[in-house]
VEXPATI-829337 format. One line per field, with one value per residue (C-alpha): residue number from 1; x, y, z. Coordinates in steps of 0.25 Angstrom, whole numbers, plus 5000, padded with zeros to 4 digits. Last residue first. Layout:
N
resi = c(NUM | ...)
east = c(X | ...)
north = c(Y | ...)
up = c(Z | ...)
***
This chain:
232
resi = c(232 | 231 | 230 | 229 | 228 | 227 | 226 | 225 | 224 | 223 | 222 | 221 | 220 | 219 | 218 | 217 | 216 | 215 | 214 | 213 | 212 | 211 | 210 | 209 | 208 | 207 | 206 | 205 | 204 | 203 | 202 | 201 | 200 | 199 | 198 | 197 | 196 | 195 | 194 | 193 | 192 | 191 | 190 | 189 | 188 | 187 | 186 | 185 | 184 | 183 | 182 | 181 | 180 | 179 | 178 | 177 | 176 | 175 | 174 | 173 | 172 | 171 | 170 | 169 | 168 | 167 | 166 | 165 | 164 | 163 | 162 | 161 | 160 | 159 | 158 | 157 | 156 | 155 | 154 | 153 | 152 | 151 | 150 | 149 | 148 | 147 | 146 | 145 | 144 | 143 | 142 | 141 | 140 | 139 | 138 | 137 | 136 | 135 | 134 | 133 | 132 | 131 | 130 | 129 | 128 | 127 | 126 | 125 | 124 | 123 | 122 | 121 | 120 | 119 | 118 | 117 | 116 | 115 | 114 | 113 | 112 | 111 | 110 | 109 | 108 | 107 | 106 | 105 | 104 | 103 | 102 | 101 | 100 | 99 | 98 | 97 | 96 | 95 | 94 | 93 | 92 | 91 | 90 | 89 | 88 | 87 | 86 | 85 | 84 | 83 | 82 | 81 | 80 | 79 | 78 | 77 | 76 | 75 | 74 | 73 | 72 | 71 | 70 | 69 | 68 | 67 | 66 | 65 | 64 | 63 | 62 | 61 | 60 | 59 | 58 | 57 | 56 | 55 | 54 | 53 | 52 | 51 | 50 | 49 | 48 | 47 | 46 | 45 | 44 | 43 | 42 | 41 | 40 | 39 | 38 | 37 | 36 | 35 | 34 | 33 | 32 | 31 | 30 | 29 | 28 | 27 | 26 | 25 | 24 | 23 | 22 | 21 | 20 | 19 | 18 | 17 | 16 | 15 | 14 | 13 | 12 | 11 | 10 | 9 | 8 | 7 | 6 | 5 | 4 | 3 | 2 | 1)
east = c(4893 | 4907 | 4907 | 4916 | 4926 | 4928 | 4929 | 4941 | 4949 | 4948 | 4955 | 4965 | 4967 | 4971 | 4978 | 4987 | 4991 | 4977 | 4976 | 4968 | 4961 | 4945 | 4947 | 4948 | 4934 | 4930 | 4942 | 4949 | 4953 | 4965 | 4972 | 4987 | 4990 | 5000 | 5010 | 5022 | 5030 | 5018 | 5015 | 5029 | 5027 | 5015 | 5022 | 5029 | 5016 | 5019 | 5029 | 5042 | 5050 | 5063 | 5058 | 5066 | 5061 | 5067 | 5060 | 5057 | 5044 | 5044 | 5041 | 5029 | 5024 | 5023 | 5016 | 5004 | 5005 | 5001 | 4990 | 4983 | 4983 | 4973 | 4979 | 4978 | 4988 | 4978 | 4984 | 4981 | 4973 | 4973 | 4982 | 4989 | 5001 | 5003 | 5006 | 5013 | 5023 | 5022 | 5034 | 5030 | 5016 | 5020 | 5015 | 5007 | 5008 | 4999 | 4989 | 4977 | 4966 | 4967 | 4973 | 4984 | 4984 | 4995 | 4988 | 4996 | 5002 | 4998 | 5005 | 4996 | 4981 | 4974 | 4959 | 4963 | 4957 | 4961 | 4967 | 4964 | 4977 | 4973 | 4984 | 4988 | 4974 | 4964 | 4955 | 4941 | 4949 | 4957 | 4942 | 4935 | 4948 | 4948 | 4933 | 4933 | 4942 | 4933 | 4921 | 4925 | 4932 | 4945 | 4946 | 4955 | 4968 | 4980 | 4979 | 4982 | 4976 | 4982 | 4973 | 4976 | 4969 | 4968 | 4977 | 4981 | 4994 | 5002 | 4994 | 5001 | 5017 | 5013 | 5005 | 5019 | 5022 | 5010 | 5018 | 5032 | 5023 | 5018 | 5032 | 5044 | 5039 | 5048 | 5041 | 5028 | 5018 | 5005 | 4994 | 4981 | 4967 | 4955 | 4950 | 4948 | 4950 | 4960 | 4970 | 4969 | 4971 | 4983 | 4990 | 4988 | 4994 | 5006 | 5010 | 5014 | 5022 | 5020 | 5006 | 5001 | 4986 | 4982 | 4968 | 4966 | 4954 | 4950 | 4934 | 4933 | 4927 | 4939 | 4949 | 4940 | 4941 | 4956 | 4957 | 4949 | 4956 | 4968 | 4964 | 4961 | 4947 | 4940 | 4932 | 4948 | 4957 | 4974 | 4980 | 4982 | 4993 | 5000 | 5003 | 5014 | 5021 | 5009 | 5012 | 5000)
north = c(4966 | 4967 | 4978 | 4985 | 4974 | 4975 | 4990 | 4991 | 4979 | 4985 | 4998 | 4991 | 4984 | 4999 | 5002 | 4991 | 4979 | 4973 | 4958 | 4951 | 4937 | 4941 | 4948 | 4934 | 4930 | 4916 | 4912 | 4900 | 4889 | 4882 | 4871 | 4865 | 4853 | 4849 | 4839 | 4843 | 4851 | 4856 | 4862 | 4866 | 4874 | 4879 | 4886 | 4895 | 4902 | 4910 | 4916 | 4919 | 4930 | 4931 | 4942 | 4934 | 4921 | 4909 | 4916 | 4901 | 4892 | 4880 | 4886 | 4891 | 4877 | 4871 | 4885 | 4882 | 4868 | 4869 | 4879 | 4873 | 4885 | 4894 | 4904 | 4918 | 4922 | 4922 | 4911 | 4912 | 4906 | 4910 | 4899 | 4901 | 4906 | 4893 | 4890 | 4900 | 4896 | 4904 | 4909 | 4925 | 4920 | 4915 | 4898 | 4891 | 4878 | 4865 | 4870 | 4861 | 4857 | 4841 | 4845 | 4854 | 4867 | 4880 | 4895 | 4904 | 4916 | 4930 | 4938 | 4934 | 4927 | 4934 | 4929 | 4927 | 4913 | 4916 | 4908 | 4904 | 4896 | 4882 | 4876 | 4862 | 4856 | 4850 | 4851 | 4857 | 4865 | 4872 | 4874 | 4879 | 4889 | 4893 | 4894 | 4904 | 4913 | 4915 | 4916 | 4927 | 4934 | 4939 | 4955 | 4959 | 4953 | 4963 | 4954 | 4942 | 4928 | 4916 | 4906 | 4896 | 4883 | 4878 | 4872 | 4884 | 4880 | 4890 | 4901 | 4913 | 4907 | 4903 | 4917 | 4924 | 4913 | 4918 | 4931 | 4924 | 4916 | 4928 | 4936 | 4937 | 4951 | 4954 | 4952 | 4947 | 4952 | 4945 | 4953 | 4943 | 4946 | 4944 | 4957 | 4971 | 4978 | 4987 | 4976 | 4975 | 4989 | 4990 | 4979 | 4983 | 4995 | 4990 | 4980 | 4990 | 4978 | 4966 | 4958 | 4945 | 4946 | 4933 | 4930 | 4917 | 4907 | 4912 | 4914 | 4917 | 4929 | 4933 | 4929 | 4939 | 4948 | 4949 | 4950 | 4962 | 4970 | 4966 | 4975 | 4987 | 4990 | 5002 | 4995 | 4990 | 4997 | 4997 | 4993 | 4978 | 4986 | 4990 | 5006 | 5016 | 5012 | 5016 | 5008 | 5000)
up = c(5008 | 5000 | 4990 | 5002 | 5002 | 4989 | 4988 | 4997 | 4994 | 4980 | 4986 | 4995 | 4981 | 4975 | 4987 | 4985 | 4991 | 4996 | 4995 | 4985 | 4991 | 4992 | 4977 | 4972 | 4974 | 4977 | 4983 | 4980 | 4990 | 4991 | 4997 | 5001 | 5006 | 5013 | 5004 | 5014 | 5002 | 4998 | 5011 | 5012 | 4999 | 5004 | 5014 | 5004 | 5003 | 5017 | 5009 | 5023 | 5017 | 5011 | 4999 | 4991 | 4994 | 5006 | 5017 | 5021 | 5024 | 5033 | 5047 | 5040 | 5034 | 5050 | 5052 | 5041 | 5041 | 5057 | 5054 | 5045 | 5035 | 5028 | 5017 | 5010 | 5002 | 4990 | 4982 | 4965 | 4956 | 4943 | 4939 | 4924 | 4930 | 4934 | 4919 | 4917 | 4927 | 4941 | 4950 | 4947 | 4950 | 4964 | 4964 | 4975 | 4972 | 4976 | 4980 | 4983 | 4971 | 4970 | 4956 | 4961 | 4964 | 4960 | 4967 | 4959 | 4966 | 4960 | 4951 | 4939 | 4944 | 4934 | 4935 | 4947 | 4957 | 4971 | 4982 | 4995 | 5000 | 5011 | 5019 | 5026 | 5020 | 5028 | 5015 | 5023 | 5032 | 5019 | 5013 | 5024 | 5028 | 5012 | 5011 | 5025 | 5019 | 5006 | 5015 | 5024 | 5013 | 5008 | 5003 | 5017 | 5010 | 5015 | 5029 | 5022 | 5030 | 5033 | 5040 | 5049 | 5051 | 5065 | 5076 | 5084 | 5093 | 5089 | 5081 | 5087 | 5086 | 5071 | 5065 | 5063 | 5052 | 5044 | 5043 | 5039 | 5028 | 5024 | 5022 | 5030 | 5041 | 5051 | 5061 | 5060 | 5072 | 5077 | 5078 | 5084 | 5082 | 5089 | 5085 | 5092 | 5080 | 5089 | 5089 | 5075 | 5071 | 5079 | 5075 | 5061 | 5066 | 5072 | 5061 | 5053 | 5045 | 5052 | 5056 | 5056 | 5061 | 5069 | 5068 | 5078 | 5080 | 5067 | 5064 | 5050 | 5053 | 5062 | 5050 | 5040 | 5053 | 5052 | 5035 | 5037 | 5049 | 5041 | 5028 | 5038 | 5039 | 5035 | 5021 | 5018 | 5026 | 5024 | 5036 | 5030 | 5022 | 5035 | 5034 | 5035 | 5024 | 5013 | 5001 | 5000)
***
């Protein structure tokens, strides 16, 4: 958004702050625990939470690797919780109630290690390609810039949003490395231990692909904006 002063998930949609919508979508879906990852200006979004009044805990990630790295924060609170976790962006404030609750139904109803929700594009270029094989589970997730023509071809791409078993989740973590250029921790790299394991992986599609785009600019702040305020 280009403004230093200001965490991204700050920004308001219909007078909330992104977060504040991406929270209650997990409070409506009834989570024994909501645990916001927070970094960069970390204060404020603090702030704002705490004075919600909301059953939320802050937990802090320094310095800040990557998704993986965040999710990783998540470990020490959720010791001992035996249930599915879901990983939720907090710049993605479009996603339903219903679309969420299909991927926790279905990833419950497979018994699965993870579950991705993805989106079918009409142009899927610059996106992450959603690769399955024929029983329908994931079997490659592959970055457009690493894609061959003929992956290129998929229009179904992953969304970033995920639901875990808890115990695949954090056993994959310790498994990852910041072996990349940017030397970050990709949370998607733990698929590749999965694989690796023969876990499974699923995915669900959501209905409409807007429910999955993130905000980055101040023109999709914009969109986010009017979508949300068509809905009844």
């Amino acid at each position: 958004m280009k403004n230093p002063d200001m965490a991204k998930v700050m920004y308001t949609v219909n007078d909330r702050p992104m977060v504040e919508h991406v929270v209650d979508l997990a409070l409506t879906l009834q989570s024994s625990r909501t645990i916001v990852i927070v970094g960069w200006q970390k204060e404020s979004v603090m702030k704002h939470l705490e004075g919600t009044g909301k059953p939320v805990e802050c937990v802090v990630q320094s310095p800040q690797l990557g998704t993986g790295h965040a999710v990783m924060q998540a470990e020490a609170p959720l010791r001992g919780f035996a249930g599915d976790v879901l990983v939720l962006s907090g710049d993605v404030p479009l996603l339903t109630h219903a679309t969420a609750q299909d991927l926790i139904d279905h990833h419950r109803s497979t018994g699965v290690a993870a579950t991705v929700l993805t989106a079918v594009l009409d142009d899927a270029a610059g996106y992450g390609r959603v690769v399955r094989g024929p029983d329908g589970h994931v079997t490659a997730i592959v970055e457009h810039k690493d894609a061959t023509e003929e992956v290129r071809q998929i229009r179904e791409i992953n969304s970033g949003i995920y639901v875990f078993r808890q115990d695949r989740l954090f056993d994959g973590l310790h498994h990852i490395t910041p072996d990349n250029v940017q030397k970050e921790y990709y949370l998607t790299d733990i698929f590749q231990y999965f694989w690796r394991h023969h876990f499974p992986v699923a995915a669900v599609a959501a209905d409409d692909p807007i429910e999955i785009r993130g905000v980055n600019t101040v023109q999709q702040l914009e969109e986010a904006r009017t979508v949300l305020a068509g809905r009844p």
